[in-house]
VODRENDREN-611766 format. One line per field, with one value per atom (N, C-alpha, C): residue in three letters; x, y, z; residue number from 0; atom name. Coordinates in nm, 3 decimals, decimal comma, always signed. Each point is the difference from the previous one (the first is absolute). Layout:
r	ALA | ...;
px	X | ...;
py	Y | ...;
pz	Z | ...;
k	NUM | ...;
a	CA | ...;
END
This chain:
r	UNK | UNK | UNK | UNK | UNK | UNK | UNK | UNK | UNK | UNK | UNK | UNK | UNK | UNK | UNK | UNK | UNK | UNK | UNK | UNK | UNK | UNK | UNK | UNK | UNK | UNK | UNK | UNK | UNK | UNK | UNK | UNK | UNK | UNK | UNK | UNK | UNK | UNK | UNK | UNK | UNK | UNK | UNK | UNK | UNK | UNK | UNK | UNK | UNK | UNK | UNK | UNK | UNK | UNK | UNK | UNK | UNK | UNK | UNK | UNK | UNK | UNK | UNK | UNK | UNK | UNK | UNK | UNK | UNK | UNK | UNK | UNK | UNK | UNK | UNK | UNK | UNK | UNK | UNK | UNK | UNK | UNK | UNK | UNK | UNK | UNK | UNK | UNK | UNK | UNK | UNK | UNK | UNK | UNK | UNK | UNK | UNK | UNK | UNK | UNK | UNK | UNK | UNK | UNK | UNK | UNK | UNK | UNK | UNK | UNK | UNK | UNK | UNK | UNK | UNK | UNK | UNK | UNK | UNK | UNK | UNK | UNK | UNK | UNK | UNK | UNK | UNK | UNK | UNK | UNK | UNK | UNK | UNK | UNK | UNK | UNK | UNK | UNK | UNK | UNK | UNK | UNK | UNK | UNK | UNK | UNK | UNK | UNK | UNK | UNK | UNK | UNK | UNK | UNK | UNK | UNK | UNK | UNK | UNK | UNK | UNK | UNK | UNK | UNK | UNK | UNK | UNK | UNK | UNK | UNK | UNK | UNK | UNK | UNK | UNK | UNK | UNK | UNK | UNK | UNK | UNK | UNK | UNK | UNK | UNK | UNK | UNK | UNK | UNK | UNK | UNK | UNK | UNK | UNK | UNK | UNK | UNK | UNK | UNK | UNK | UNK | UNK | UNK | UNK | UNK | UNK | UNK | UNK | UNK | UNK | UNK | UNK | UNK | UNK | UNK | UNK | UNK | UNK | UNK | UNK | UNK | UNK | UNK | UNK | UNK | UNK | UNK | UNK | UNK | UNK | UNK | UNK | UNK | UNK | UNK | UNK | UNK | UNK | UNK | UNK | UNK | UNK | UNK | UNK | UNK | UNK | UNK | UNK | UNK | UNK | UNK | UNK | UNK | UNK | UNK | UNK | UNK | UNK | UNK | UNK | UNK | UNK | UNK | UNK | UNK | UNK | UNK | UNK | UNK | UNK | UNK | UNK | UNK | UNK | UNK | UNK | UNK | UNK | UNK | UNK | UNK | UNK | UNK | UNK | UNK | UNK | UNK | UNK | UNK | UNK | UNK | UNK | UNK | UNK | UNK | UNK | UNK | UNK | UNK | UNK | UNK | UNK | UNK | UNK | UNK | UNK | UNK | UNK | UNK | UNK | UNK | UNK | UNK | UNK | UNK | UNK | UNK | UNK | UNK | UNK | UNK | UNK | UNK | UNK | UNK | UNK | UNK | UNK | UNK | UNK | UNK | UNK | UNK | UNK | UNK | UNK | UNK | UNK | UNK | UNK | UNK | UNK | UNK | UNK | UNK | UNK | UNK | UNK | UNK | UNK | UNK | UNK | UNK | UNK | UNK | UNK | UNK | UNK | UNK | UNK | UNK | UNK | UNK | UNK | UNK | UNK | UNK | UNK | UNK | UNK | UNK | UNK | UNK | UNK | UNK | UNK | UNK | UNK | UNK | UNK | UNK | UNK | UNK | UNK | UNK | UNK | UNK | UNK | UNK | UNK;
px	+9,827 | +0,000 | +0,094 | +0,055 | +0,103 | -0,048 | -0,114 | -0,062 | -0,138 | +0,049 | -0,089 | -0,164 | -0,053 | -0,120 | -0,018 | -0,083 | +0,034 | -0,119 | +0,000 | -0,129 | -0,010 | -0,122 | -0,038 | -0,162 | +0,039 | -0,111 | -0,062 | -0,083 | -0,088 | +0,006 | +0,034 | -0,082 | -0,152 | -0,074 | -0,065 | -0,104 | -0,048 | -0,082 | +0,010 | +0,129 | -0,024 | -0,151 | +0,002 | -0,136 | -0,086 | -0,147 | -0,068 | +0,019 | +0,152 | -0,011 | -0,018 | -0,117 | +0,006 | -0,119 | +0,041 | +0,097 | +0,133 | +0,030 | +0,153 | +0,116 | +0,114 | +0,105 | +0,132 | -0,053 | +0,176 | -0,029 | +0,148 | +0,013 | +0,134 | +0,023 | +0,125 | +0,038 | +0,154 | +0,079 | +0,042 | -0,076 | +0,097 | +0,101 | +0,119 | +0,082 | -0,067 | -0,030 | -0,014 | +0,159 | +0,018 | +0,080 | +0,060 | +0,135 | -0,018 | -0,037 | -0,056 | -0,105 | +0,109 | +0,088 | +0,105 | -0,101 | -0,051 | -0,071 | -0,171 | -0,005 | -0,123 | -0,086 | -0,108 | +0,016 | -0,181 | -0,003 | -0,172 | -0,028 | -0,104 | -0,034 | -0,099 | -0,008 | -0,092 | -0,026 | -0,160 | -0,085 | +0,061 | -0,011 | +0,074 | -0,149 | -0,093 | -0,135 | -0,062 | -0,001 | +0,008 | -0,140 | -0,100 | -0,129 | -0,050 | +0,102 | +0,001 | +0,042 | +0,082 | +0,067 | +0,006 | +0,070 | +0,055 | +0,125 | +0,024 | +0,154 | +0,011 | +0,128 | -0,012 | +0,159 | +0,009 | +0,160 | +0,044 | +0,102 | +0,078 | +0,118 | +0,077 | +0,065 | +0,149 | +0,091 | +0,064 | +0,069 | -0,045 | +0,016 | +0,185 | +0,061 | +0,158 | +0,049 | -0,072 | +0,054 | -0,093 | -0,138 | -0,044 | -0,038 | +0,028 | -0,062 | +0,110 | +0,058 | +0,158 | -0,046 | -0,028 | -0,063 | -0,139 | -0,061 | -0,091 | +0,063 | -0,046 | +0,042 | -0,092 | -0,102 | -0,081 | +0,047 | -0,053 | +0,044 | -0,107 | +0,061 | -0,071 | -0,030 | -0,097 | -0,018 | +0,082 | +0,045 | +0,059 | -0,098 | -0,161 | -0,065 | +0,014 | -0,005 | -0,002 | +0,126 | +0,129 | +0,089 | +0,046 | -0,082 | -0,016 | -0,073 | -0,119 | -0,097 | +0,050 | +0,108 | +0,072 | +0,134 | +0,020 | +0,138 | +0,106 | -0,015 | +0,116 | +0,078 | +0,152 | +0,116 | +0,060 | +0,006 | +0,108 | -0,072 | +0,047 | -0,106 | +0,073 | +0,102 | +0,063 | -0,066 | -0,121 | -0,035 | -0,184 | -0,003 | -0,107 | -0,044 | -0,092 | -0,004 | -0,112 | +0,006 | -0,121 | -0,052 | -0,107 | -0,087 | -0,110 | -0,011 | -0,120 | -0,121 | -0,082 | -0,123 | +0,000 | -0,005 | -0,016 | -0,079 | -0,087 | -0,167 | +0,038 | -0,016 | -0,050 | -0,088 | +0,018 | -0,093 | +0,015 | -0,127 | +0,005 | +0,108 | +0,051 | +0,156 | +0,097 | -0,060 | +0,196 | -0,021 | +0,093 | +0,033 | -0,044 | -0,063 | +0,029 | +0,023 | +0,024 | +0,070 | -0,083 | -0,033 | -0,088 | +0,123 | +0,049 | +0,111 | -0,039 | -0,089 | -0,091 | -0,049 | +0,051 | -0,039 | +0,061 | +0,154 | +0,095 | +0,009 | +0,048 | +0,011 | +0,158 | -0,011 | +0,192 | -0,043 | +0,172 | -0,018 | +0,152 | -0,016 | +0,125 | +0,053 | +0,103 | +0,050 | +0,087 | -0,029 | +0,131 | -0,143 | -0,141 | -0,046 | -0,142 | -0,033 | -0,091 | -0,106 | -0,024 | -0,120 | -0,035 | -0,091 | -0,019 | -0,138 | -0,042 | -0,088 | -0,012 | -0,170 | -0,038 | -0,031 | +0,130 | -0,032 | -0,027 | -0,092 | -0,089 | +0,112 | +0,051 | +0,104 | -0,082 | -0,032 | -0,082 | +0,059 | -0,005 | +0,072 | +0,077 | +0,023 | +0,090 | -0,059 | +0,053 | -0,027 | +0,013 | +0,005 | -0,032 | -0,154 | +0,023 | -0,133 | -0,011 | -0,158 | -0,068 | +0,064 | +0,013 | -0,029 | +0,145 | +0,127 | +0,137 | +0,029 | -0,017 | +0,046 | +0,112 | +0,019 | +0,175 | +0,040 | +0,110 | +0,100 | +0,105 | +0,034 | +0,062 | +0,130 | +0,083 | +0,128 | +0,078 | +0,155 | +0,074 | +0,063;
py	+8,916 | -0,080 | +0,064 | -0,057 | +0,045 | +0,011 | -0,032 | +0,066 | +0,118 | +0,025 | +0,142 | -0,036 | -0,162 | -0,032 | -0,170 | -0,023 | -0,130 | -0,089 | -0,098 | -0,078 | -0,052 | +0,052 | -0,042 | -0,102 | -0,116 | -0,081 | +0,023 | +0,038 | -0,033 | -0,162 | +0,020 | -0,195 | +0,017 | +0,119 | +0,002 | +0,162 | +0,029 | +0,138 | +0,108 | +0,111 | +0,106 | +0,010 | +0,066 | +0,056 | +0,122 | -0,063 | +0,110 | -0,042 | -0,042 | -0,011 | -0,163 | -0,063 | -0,124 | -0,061 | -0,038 | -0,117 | +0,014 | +0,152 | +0,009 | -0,069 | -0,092 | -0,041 | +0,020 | +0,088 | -0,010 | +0,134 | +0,096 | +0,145 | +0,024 | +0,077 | +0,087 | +0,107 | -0,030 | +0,087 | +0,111 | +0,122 | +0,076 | +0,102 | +0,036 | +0,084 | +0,176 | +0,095 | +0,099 | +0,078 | +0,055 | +0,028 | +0,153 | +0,027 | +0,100 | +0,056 | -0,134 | -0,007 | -0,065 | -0,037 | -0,121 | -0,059 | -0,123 | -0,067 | +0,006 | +0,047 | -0,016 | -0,070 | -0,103 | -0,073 | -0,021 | -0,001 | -0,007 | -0,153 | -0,069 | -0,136 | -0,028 | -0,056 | +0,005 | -0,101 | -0,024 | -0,180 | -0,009 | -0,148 | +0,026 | -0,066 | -0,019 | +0,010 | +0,113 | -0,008 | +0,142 | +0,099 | -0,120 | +0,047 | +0,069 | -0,004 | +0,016 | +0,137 | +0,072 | +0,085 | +0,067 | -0,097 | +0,050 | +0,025 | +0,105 | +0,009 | +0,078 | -0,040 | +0,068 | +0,057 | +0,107 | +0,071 | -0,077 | -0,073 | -0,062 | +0,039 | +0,059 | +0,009 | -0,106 | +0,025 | -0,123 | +0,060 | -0,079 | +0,071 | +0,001 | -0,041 | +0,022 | +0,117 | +0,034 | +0,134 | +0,101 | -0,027 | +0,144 | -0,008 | -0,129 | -0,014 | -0,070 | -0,001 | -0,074 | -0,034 | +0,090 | -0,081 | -0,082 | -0,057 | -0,091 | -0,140 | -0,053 | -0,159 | -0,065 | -0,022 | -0,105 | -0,119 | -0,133 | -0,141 | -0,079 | -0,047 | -0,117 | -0,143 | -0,106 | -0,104 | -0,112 | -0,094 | -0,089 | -0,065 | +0,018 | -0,062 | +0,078 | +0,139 | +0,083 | -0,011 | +0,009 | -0,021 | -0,121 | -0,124 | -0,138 | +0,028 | +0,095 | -0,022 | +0,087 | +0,103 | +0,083 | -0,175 | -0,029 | -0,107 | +0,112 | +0,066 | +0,082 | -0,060 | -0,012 | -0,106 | +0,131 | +0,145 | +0,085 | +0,115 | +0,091 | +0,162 | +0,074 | -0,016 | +0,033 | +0,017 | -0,121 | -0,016 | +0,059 | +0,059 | +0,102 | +0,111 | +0,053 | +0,114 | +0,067 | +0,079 | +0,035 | +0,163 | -0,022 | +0,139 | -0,008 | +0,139 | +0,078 | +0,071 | -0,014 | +0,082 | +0,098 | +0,084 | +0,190 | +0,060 | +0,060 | +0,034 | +0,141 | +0,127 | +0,128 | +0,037 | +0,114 | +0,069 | +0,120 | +0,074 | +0,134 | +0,062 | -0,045 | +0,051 | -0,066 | -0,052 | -0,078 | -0,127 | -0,072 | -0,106 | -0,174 | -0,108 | -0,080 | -0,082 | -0,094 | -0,139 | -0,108 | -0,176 | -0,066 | -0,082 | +0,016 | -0,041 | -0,163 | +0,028 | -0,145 | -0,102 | +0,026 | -0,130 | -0,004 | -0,032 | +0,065 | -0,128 | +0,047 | -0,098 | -0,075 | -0,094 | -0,090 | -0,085 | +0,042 | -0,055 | -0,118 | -0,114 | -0,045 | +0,046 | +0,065 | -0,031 | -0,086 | -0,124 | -0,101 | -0,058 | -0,005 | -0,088 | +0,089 | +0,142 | +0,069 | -0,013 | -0,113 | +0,008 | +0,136 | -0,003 | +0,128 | -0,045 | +0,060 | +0,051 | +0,110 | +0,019 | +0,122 | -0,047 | +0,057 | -0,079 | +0,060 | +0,002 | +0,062 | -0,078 | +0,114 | +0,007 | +0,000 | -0,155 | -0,006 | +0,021 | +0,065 | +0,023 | +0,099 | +0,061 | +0,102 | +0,180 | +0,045 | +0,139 | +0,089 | -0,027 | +0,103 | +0,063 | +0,109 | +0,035 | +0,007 | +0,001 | -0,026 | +0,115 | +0,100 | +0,167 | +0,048 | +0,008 | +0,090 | +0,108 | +0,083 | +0,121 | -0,004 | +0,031 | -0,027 | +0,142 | +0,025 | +0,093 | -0,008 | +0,160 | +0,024 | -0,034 | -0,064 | -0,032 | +0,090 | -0,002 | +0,082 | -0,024;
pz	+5,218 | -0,121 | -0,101 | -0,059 | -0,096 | -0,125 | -0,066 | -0,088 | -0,001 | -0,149 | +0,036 | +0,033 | -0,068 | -0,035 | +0,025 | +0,159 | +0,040 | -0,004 | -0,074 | +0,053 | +0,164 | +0,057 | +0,127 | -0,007 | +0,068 | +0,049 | +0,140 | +0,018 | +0,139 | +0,058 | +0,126 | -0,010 | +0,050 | +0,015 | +0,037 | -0,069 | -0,058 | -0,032 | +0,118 | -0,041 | +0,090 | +0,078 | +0,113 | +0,033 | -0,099 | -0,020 | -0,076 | -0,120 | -0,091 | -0,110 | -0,077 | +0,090 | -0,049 | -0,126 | -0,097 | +0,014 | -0,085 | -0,018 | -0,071 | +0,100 | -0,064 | +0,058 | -0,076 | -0,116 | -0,057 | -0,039 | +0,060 | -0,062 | -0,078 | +0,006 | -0,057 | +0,092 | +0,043 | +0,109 | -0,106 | -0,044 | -0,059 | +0,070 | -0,016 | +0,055 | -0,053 | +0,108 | -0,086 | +0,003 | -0,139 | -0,034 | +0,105 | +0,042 | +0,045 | +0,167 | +0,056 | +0,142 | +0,043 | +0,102 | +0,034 | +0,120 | -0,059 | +0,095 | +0,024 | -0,144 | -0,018 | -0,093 | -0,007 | -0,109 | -0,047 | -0,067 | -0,077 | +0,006 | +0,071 | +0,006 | -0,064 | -0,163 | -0,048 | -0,048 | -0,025 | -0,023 | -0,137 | -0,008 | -0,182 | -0,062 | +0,058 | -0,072 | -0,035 | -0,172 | -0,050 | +0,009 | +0,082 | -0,043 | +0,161 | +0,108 | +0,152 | -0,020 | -0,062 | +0,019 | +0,156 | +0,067 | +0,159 | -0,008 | +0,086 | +0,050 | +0,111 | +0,060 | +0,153 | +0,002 | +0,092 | +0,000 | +0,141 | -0,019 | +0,132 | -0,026 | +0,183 | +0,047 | +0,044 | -0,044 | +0,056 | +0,096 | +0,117 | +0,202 | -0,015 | -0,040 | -0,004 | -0,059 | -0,078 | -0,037 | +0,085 | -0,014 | +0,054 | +0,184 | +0,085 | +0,096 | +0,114 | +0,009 | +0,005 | +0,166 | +0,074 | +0,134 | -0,021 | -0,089 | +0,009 | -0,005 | +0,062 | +0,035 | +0,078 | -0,141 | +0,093 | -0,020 | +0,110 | -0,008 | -0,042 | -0,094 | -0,057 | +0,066 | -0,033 | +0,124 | -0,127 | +0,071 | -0,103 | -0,075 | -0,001 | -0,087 | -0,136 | +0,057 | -0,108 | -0,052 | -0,019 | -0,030 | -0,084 | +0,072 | -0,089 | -0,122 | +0,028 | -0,115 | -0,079 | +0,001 | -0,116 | -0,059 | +0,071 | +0,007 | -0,029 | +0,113 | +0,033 | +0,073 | -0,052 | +0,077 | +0,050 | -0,006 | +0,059 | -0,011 | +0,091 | +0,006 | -0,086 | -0,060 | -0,127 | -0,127 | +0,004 | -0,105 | -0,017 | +0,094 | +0,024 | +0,002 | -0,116 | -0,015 | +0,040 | +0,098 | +0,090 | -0,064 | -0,020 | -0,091 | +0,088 | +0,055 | +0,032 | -0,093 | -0,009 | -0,059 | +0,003 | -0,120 | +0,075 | -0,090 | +0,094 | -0,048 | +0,033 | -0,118 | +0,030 | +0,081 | +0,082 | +0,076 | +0,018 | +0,064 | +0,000 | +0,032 | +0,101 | +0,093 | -0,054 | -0,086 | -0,064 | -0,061 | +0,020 | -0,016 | +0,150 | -0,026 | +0,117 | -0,063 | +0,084 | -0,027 | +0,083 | -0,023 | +0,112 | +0,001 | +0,152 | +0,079 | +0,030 | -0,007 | +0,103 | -0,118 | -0,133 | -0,065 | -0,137 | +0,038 | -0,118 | -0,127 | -0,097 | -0,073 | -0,037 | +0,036 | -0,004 | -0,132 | -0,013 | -0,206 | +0,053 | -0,019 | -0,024 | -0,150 | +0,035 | -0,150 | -0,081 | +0,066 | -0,044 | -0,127 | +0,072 | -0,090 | -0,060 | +0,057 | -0,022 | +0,045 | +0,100 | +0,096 | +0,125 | -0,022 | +0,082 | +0,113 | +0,056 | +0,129 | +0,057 | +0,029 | +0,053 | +0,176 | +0,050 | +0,189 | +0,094 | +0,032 | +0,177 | +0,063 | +0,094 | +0,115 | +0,120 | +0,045 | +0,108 | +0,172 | +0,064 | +0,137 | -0,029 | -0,097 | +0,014 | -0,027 | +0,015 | +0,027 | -0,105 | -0,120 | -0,097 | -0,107 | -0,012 | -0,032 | -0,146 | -0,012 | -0,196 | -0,009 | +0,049 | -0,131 | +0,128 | -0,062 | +0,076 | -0,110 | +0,055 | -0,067 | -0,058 | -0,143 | -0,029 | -0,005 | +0,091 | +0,019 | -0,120 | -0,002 | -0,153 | +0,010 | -0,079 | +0,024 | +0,039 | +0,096 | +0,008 | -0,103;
k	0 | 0 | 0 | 1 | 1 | 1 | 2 | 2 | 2 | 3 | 3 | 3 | 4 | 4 | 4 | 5 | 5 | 5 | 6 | 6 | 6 | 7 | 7 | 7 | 8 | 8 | 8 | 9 | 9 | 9 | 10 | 10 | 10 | 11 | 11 | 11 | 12 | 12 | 12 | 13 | 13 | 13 | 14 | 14 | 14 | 15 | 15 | 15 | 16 | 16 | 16 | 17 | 17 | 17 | 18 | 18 | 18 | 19 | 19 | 19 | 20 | 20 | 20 | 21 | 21 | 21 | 22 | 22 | 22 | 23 | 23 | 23 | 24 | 24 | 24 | 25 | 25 | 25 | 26 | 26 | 26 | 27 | 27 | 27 | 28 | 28 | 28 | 29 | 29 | 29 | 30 | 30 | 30 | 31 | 31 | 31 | 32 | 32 | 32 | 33 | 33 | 33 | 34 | 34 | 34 | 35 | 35 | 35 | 36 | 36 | 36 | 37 | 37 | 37 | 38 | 38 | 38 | 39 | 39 | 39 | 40 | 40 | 40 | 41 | 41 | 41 | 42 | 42 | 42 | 43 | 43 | 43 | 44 | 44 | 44 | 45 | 45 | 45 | 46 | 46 | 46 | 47 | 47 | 47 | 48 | 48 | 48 | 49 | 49 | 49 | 50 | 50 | 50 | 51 | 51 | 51 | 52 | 52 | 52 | 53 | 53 | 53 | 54 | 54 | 54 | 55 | 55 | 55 | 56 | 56 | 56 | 57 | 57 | 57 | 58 | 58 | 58 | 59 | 59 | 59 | 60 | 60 | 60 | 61 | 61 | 61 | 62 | 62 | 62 | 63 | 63 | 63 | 64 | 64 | 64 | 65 | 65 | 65 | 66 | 66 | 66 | 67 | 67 | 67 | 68 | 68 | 68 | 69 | 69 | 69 | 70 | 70 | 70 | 71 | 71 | 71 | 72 | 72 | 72 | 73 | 73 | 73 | 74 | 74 | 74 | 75 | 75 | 75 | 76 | 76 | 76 | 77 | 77 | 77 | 78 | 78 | 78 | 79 | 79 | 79 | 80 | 80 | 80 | 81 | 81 | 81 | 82 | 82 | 82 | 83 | 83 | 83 | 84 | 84 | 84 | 85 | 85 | 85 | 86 | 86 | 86 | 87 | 87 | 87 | 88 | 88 | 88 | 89 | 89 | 89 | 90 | 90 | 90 | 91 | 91 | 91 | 92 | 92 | 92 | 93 | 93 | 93 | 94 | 94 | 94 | 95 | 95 | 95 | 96 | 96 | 96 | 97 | 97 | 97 | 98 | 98 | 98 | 99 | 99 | 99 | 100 | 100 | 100 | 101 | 101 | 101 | 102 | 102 | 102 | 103 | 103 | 103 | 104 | 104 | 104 | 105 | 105 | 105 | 106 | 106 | 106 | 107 | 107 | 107 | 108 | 108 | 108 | 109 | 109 | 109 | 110 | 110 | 110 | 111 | 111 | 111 | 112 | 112 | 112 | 113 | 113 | 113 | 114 | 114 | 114 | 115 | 115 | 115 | 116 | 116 | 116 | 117 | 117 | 117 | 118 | 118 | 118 | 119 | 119 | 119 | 120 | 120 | 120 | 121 | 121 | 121 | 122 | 122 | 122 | 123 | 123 | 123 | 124 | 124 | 124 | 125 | 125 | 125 | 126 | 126 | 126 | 127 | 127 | 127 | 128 | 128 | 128 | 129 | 129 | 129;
a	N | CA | C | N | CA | C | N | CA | C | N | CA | C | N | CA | C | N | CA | C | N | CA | C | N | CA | C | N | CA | C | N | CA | C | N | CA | C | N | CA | C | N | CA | C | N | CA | C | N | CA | C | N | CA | C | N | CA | C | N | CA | C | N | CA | C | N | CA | C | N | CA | C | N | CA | C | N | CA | C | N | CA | C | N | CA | C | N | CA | C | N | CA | C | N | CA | C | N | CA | C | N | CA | C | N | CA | C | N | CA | C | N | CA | C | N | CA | C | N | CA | C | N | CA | C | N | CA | C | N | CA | C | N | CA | C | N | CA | C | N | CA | C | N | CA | C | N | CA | C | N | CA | C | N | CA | C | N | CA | C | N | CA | C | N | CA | C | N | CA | C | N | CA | C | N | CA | C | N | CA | C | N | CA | C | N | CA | C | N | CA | C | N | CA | C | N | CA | C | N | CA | C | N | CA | C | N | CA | C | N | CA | C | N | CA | C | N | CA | C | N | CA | C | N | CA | C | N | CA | C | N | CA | C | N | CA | C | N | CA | C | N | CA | C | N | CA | C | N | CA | C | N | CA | C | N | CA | C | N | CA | C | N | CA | C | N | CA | C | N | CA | C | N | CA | C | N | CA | C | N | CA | C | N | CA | C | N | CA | C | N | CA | C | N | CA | C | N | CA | C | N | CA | C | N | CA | C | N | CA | C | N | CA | C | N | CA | C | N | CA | C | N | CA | C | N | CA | C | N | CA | C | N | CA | C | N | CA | C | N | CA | C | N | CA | C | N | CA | C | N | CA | C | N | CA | C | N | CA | C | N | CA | C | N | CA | C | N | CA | C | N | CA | C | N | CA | C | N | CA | C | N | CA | C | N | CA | C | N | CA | C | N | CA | C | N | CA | C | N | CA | C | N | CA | C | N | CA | C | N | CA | C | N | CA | C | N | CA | C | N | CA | C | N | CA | C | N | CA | C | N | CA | C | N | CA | C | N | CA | C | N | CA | C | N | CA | C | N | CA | C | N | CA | C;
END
């Protein structure tokens, strides 16, 4: 996203955090590719640290089904911005591979999508950049 601070719509309430559907993509300053996803309902105070898999994950490529893709009205994978979840832990850092969140950014719709048939896991250890 080309700004520092993006409005994002759910079409649907992340998992766990329902019934919030509208956050705030903040950029953290300093992090390249790291961004604070936060409810803009002031009385929720949620926020979650996501990953955007292009900068920090560059072999992840999961496939999307064209329903899911319709229901972003994603016309090009250009226009998709794929963020992972990343939850602290004792040993580090993980990420849930298996249910990433795609932001179109042409129109700010977003989704939290279970990657059904495919092979990635809730909790991947994130390895430290070279």
């Amino acid at each position: 996203m080309s700004t520092v601070t993006a409005p994002v719509a759910f079409v649907a309430p992340p998992f766990g955090l329902e019934p919030l559907v509208d956050f705030v993509l903040d950029e953290v300053k300093g992090a390249a590719g790291l961004f604070a996803l936060r409810a803009t309902d002031a009385s929720a105070e949620v926020r979650l640290y996501v990953l955007d898999a292009a900068v920090h994950l560059p072999d992840y490529s999961p496939v999307l089904t064209d329903e899911q893709t319709t229901g972003l009205d994603l016309h090009d994978a250009a226009e998709a911005l794929l963020l992972v979840v990343a939850t602290p832990a004792p040993s580090g850092m993980t990420v849930n591979l298996l249910a990433p969140i795609v932001v179109n950014t042409r129109t700010g719709q977003a989704a939290q999508l279970i990657l059904e048939g495919q092979d990635w896991p809730l909790r991947a250890e994130l390895a430290a950049r070279a």
